[in-house]
ZADOVEX-417278 format. One record per residue: residue number from 1; residue in three letters; x, z, y of N, C-alpha, C in turn. Coordinates in nm, 2 decimals, padded with zeros to 4 digits. Atoms other than C-alpha are relative to their C-alpha. Layout:
<tibas>
<tiba num="NUM" residuo="Ala" n_px="X" n_pz="Z" n_py="Y" ca_px="X" ca_pz="Z" ca_py="Y" c_px="X" c_pz="Z" c_py="Y"/>
...
</tibas>
This chain:
<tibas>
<tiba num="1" residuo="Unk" n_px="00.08" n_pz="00.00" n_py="-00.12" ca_px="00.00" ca_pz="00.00" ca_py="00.00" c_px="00.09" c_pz="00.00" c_py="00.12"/>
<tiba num="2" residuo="Unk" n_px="-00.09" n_pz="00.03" n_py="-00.11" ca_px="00.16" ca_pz="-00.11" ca_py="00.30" c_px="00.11" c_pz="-00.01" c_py="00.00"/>
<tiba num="3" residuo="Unk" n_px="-00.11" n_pz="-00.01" n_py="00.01" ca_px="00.51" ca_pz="-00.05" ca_py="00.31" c_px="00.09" c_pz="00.14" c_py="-00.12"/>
<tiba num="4" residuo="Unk" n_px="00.00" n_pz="-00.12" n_py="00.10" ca_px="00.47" ca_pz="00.26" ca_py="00.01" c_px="00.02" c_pz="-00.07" c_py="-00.09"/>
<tiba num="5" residuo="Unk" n_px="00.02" n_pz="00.00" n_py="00.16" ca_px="00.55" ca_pz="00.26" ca_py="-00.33" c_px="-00.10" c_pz="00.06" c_py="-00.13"/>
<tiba num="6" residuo="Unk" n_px="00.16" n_pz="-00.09" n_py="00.07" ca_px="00.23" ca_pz="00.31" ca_py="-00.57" c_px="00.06" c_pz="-00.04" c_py="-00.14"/>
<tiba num="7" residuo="Unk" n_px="-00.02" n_pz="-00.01" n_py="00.18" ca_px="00.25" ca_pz="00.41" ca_py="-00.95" c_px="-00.12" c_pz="-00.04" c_py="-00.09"/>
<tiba num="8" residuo="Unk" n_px="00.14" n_pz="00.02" n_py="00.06" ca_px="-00.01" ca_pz="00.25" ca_py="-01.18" c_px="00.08" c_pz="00.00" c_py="-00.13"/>
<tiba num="9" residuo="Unk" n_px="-00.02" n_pz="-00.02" n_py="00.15" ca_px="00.00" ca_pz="00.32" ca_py="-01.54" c_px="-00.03" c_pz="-00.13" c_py="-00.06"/>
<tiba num="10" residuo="Unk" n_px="00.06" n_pz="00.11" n_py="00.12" ca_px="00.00" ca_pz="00.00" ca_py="-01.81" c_px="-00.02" c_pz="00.09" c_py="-00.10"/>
<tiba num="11" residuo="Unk" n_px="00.01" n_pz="-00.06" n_py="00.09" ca_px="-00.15" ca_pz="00.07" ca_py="-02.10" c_px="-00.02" c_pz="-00.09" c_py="-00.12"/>
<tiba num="12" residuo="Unk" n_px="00.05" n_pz="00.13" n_py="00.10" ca_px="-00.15" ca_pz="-00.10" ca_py="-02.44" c_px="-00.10" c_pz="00.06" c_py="-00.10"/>
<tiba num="13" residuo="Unk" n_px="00.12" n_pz="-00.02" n_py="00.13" ca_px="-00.43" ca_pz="-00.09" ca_py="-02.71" c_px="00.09" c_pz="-00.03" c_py="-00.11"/>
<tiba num="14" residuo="Unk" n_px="-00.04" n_pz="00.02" n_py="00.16" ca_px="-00.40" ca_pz="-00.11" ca_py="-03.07" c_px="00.05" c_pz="-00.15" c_py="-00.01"/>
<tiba num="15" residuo="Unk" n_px="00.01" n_pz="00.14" n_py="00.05" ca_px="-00.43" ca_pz="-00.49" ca_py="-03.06" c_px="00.13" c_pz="-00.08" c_py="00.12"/>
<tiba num="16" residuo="Unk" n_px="-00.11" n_pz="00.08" n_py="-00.10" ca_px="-00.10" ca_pz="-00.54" ca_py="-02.82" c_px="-00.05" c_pz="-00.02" c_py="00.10"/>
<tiba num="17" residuo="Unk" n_px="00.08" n_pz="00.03" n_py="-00.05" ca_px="-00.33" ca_pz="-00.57" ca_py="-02.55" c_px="00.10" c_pz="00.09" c_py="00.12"/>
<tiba num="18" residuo="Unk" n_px="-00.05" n_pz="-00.07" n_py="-00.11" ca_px="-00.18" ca_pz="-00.47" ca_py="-02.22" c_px="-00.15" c_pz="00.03" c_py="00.12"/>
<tiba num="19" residuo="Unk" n_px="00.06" n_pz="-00.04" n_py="-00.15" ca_px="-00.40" ca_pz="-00.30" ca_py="-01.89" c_px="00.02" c_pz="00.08" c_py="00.09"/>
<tiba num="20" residuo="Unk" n_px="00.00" n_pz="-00.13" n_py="-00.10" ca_px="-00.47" ca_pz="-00.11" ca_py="-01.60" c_px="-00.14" c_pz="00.06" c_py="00.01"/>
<tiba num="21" residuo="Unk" n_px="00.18" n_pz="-00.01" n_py="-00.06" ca_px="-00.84" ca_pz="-00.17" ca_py="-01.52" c_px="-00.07" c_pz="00.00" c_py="-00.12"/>
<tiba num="22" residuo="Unk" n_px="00.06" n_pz="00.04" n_py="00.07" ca_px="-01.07" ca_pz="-00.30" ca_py="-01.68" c_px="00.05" c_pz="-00.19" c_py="-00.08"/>
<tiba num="23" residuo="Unk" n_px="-00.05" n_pz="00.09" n_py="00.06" ca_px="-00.86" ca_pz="-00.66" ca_py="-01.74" c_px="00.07" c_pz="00.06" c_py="-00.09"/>
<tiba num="24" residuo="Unk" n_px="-00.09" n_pz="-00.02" n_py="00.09" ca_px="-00.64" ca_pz="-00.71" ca_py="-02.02" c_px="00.06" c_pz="-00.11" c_py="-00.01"/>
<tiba num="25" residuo="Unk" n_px="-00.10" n_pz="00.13" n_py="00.01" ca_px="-00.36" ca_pz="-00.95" ca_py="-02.11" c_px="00.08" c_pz="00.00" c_py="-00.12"/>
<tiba num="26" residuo="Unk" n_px="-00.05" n_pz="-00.01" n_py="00.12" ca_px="-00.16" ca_pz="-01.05" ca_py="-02.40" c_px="00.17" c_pz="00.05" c_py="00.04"/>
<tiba num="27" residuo="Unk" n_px="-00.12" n_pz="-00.04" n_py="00.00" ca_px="00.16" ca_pz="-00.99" ca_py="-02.22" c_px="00.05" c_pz="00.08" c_py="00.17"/>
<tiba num="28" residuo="Unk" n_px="00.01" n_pz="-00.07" n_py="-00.10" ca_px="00.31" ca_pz="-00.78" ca_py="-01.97" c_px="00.03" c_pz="-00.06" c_py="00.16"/>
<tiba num="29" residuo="Unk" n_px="-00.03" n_pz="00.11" n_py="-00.14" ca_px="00.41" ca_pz="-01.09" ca_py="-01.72" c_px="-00.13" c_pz="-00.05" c_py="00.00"/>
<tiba num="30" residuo="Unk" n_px="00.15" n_pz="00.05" n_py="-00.05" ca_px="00.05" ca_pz="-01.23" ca_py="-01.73" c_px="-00.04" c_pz="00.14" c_py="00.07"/>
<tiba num="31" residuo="Unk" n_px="00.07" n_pz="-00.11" n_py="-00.04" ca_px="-00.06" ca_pz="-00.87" ca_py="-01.61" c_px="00.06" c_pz="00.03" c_py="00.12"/>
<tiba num="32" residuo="Unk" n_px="-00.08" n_pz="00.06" n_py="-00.11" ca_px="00.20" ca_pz="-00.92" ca_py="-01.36" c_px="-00.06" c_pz="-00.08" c_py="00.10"/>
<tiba num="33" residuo="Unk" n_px="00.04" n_pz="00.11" n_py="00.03" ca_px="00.11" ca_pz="-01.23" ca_py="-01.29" c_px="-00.14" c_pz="00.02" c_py="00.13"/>
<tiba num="34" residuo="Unk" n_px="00.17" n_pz="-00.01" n_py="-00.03" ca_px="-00.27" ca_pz="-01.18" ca_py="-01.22" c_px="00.04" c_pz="00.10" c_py="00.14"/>
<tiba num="35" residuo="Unk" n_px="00.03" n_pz="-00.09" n_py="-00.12" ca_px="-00.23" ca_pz="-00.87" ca_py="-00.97" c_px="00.12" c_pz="-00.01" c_py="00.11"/>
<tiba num="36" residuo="Unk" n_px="-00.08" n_pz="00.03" n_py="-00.12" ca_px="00.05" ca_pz="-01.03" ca_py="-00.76" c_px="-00.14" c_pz="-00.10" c_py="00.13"/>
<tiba num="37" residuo="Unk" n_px="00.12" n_pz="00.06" n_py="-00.09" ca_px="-00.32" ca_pz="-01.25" ca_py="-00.60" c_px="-00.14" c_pz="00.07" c_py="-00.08"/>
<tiba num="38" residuo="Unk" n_px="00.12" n_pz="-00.05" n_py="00.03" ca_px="-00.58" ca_pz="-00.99" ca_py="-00.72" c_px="00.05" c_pz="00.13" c_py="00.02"/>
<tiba num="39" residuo="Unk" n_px="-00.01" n_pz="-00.12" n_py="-00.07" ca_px="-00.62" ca_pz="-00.65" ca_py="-00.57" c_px="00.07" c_pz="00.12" c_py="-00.13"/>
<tiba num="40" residuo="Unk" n_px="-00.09" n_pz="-00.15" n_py="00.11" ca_px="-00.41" ca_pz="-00.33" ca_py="-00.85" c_px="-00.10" c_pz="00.07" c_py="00.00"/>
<tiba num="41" residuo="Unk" n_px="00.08" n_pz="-00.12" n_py="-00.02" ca_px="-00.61" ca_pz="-00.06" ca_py="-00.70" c_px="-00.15" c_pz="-00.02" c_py="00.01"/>
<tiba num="42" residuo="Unk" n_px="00.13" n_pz="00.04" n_py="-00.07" ca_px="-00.98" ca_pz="-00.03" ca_py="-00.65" c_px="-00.09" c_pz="00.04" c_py="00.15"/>
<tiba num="43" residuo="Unk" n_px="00.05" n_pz="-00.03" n_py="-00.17" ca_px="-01.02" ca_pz="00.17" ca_py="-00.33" c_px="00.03" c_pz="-00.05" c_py="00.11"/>
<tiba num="44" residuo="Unk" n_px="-00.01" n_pz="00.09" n_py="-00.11" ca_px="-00.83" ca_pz="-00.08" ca_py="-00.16" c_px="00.06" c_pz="-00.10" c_py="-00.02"/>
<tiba num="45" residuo="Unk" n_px="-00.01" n_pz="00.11" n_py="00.03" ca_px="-00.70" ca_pz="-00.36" ca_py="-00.13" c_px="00.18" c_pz="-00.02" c_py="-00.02"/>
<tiba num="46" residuo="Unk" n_px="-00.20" n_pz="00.05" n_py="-00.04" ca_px="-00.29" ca_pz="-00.38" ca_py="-00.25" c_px="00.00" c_pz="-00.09" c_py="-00.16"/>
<tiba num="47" residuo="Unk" n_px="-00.09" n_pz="00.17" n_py="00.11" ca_px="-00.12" ca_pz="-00.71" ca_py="-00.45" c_px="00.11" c_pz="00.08" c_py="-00.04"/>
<tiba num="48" residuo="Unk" n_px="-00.11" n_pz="00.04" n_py="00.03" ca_px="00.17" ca_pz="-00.66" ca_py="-00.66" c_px="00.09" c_pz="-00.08" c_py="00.10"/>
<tiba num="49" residuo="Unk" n_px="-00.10" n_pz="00.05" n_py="-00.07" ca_px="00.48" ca_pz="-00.76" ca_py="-00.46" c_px="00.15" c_pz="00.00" c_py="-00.06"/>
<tiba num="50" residuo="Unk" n_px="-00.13" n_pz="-00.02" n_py="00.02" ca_px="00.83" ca_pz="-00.86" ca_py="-00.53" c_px="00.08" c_pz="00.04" c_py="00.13"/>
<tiba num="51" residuo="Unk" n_px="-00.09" n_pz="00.03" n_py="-00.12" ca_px="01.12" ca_pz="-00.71" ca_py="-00.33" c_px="00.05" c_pz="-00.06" c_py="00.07"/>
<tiba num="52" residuo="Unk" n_px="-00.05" n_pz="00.07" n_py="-00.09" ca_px="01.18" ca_pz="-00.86" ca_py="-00.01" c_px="00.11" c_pz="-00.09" c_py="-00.02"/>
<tiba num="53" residuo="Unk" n_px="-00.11" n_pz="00.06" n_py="00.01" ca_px="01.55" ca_pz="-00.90" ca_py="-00.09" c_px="00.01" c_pz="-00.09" c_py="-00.15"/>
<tiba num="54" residuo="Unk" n_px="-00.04" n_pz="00.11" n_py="00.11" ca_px="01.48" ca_pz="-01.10" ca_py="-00.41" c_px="-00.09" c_pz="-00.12" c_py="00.03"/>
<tiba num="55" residuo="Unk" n_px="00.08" n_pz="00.10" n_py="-00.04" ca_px="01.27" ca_pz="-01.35" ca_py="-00.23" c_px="00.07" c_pz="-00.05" c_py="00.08"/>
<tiba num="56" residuo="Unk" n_px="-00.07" n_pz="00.06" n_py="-00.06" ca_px="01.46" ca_pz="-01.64" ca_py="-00.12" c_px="-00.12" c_pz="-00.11" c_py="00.12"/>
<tiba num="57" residuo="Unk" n_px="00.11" n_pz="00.05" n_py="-00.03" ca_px="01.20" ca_pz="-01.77" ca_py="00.18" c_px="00.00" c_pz="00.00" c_py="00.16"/>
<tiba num="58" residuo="Unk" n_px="00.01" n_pz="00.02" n_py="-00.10" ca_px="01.15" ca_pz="-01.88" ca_py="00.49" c_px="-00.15" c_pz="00.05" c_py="00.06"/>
<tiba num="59" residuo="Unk" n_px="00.12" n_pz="-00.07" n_py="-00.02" ca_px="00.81" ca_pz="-01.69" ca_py="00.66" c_px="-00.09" c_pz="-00.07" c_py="00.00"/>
<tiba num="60" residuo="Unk" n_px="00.09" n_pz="00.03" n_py="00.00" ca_px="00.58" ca_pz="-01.92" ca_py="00.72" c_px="-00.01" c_pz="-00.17" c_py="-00.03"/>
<tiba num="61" residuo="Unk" n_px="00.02" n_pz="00.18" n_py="00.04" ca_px="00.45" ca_pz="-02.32" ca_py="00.64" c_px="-00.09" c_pz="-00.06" c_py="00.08"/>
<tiba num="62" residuo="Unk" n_px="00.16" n_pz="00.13" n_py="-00.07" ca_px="00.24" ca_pz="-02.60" ca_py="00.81" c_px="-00.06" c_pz="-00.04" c_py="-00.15"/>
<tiba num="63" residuo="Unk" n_px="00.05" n_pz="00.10" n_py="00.15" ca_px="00.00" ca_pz="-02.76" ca_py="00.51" c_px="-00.01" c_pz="-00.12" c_py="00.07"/>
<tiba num="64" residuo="Unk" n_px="00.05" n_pz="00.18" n_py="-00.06" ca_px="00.04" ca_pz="-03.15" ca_py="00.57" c_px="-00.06" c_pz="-00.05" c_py="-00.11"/>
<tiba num="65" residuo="Unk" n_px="00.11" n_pz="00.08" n_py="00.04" ca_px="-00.21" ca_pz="-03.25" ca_py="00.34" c_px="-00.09" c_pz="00.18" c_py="-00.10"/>
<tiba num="66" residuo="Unk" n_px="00.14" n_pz="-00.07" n_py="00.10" ca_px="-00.55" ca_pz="-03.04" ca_py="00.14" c_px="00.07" c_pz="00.03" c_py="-00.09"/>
<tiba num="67" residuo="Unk" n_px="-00.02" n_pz="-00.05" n_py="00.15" ca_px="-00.49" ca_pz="-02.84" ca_py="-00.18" c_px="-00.07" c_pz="00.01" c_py="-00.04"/>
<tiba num="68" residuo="Unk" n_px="00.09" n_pz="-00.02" n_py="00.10" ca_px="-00.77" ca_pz="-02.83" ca_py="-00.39" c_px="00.06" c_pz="00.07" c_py="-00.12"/>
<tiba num="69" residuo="Unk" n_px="-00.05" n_pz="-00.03" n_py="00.19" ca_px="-00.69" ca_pz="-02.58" ca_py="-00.69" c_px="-00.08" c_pz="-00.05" c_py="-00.06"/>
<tiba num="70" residuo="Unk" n_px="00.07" n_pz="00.01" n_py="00.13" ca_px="-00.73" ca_pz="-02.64" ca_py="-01.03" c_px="-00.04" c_pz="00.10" c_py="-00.10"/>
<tiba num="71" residuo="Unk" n_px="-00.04" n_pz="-00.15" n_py="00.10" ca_px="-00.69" ca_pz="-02.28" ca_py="-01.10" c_px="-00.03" c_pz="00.13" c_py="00.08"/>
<tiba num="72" residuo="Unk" n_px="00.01" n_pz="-00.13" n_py="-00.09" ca_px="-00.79" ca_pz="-01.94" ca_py="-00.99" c_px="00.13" c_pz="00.08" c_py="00.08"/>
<tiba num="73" residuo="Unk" n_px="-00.07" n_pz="-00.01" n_py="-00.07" ca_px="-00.46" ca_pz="-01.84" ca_py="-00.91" c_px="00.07" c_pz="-00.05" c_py="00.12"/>
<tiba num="74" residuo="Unk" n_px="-00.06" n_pz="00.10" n_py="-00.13" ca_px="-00.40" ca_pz="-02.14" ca_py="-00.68" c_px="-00.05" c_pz="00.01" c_py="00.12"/>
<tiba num="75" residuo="Unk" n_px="00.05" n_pz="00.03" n_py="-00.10" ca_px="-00.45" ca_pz="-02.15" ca_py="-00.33" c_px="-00.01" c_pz="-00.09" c_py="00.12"/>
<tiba num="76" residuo="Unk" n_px="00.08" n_pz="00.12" n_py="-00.09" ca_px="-00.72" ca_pz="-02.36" ca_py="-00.11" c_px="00.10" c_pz="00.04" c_py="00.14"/>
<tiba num="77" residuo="Unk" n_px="00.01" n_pz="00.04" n_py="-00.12" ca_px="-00.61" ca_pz="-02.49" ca_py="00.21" c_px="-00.01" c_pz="-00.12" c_py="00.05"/>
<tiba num="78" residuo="Unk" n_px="00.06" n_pz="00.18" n_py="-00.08" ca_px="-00.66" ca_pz="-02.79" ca_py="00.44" c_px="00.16" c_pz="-00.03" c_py="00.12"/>
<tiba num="79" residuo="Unk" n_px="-00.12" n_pz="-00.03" n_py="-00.06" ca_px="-00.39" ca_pz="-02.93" ca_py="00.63" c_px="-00.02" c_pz="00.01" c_py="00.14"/>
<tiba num="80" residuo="Unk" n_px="-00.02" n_pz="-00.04" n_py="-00.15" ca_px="-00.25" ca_pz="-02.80" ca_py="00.97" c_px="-00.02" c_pz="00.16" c_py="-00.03"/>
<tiba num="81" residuo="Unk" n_px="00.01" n_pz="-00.15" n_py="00.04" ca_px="-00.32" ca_pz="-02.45" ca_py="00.81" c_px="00.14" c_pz="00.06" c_py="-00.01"/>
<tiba num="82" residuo="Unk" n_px="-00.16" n_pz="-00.06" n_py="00.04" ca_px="-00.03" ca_pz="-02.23" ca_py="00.86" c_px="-00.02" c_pz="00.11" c_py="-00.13"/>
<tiba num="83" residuo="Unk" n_px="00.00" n_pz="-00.07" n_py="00.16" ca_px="00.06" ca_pz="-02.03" ca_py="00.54" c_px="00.14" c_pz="00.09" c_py="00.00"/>
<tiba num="84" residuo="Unk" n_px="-00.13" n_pz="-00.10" n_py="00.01" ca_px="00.25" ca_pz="-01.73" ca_py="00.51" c_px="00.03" c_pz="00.00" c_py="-00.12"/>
<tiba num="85" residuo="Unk" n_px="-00.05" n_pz="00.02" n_py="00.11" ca_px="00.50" ca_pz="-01.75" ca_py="00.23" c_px="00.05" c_pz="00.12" c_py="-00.06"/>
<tiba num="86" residuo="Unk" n_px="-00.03" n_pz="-00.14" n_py="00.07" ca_px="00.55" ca_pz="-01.46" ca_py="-00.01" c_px="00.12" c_pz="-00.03" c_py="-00.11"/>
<tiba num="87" residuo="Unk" n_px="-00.13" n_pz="00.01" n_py="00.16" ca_px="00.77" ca_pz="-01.59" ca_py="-00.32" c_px="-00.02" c_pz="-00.18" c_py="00.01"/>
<tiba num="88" residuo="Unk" n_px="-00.05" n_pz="00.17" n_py="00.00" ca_px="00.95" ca_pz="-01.96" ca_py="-00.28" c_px="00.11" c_pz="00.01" c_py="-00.10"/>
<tiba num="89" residuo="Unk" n_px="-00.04" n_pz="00.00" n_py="00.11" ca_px="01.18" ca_pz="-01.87" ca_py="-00.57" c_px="-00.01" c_pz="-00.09" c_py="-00.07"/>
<tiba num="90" residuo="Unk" n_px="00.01" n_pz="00.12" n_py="00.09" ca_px="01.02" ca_pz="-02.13" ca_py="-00.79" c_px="-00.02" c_pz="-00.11" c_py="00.10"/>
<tiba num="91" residuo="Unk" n_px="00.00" n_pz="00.14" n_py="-00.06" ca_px="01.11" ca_pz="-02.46" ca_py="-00.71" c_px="-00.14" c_pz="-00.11" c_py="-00.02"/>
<tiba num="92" residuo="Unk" n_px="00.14" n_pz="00.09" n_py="00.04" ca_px="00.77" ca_pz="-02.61" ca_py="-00.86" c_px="-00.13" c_pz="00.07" c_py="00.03"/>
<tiba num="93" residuo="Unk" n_px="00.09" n_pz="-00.04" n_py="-00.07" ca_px="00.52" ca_pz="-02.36" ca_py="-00.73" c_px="00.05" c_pz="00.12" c_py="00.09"/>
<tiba num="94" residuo="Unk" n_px="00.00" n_pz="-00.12" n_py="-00.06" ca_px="00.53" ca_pz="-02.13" ca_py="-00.44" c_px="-00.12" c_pz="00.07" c_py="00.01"/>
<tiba num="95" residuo="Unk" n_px="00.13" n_pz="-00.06" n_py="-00.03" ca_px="00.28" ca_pz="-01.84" ca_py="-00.34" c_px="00.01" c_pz="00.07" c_py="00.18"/>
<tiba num="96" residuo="Unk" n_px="00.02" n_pz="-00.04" n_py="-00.13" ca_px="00.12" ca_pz="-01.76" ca_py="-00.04" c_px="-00.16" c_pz="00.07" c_py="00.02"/>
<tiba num="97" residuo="Unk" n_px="00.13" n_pz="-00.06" n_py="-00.04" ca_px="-00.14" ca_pz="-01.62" ca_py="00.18" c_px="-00.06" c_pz="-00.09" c_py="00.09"/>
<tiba num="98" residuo="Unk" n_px="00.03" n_pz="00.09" n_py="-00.11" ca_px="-00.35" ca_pz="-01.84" ca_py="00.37" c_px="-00.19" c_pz="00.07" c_py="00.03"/>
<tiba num="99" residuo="Unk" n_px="00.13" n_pz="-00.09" n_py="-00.02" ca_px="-00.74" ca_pz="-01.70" ca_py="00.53" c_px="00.00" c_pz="00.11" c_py="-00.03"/>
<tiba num="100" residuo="Unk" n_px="00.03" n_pz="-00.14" n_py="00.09" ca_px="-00.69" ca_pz="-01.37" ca_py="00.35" c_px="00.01" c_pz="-00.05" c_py="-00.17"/>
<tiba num="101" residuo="Unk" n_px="00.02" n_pz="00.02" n_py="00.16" ca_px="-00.66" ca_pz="-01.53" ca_py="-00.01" c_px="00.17" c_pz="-00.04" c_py="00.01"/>
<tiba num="102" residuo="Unk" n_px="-00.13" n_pz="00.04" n_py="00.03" ca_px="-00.34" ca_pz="-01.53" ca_py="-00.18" c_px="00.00" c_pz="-00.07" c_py="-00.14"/>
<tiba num="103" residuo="Unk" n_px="00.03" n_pz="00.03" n_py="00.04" ca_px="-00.26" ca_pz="-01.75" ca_py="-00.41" c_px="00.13" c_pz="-00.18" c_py="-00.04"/>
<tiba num="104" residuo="Unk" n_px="-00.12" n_pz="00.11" n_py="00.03" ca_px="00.02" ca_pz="-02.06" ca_py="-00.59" c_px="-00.04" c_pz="-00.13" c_py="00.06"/>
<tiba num="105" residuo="Unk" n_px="-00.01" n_pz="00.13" n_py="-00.01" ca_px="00.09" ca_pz="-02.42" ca_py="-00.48" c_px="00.07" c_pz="-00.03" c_py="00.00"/>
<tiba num="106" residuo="Unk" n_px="-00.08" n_pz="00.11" n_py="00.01" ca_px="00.27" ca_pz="-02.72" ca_py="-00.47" c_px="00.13" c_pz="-00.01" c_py="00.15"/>
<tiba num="107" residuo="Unk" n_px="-00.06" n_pz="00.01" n_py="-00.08" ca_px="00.59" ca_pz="-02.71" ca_py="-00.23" c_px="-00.02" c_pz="-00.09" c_py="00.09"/>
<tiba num="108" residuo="Unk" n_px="-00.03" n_pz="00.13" n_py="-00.05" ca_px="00.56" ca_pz="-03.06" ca_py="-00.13" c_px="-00.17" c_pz="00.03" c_py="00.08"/>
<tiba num="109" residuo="Unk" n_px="00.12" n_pz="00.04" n_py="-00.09" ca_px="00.22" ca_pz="-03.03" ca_py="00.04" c_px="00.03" c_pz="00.08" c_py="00.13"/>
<tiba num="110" residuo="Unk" n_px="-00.03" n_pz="-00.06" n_py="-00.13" ca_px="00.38" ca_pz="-02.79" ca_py="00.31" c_px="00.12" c_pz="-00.02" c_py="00.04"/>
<tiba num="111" residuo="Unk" n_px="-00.14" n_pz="-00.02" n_py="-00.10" ca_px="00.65" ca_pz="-02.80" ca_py="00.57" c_px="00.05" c_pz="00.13" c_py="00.04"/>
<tiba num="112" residuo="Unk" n_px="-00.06" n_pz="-00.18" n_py="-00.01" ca_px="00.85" ca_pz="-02.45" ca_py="00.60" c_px="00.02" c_pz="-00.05" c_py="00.17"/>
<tiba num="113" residuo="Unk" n_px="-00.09" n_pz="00.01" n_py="-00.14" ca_px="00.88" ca_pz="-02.36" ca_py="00.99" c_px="00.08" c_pz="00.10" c_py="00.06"/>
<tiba num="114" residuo="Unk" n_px="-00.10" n_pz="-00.10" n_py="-00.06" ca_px="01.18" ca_pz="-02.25" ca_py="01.12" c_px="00.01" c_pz="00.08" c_py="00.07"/>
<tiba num="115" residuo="Unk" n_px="-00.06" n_pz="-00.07" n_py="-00.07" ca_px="01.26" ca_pz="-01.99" ca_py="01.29" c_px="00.09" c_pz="00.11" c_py="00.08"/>
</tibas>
């Protein structure tokens, strides 16, 4: 939550099943995964985050063309939308936050802006 460090418990079932909530997953990086663009806690609103210093990223992007996801994790915008960039690590999808929804896309549909 904000700039804190919060402790959530995984837990696994009988059936290898990993959770926190009420999701479950088969592995402990999909559970990852999911609550880096879906809220951890339920009283408010905190994402999973990687540390700052392991994120290689310039702050923010222009979109020059529409993203239509294919996927729930993916995130909608339209271009001229600026997009704050959270994890550019992977060279074939980055994630961001764009309206309040966070959420993966295609490098090539934004321009990083300098500054």
């Amino acid at each position: 939550y904000g700039d804190h460090v919060q402790h959530f418990k995984v837990l696994q079932d009988r059936c290898s099943q990993y959770y926190v909530w009420d999701e479950v997953f088969s592995s402990l990086n999909e559970l990852v995964e999911f609550y880096h663009s879906n809220s951890i806690a339920r009283e408010r609103t905190v994402f999973l985050r990687d540390p700052e210093h392991f994120a290689r990223r310039p702050h923010h992007a222009h979109a020059l063309h529409d993203f239509t996801p294919h996927h729930p994790s993916q995130l909608r915008f339209l271009r001229g939308d600026v997009i704050e960039l959270i994890d550019c690590s992977d060279s074939l999808r980055w994630r961001g936050r764009c309206h309040g929804r966070v959420g993966y896309f295609p490098p090539e549909y934004v321009q990083t802006i300098c500054q």
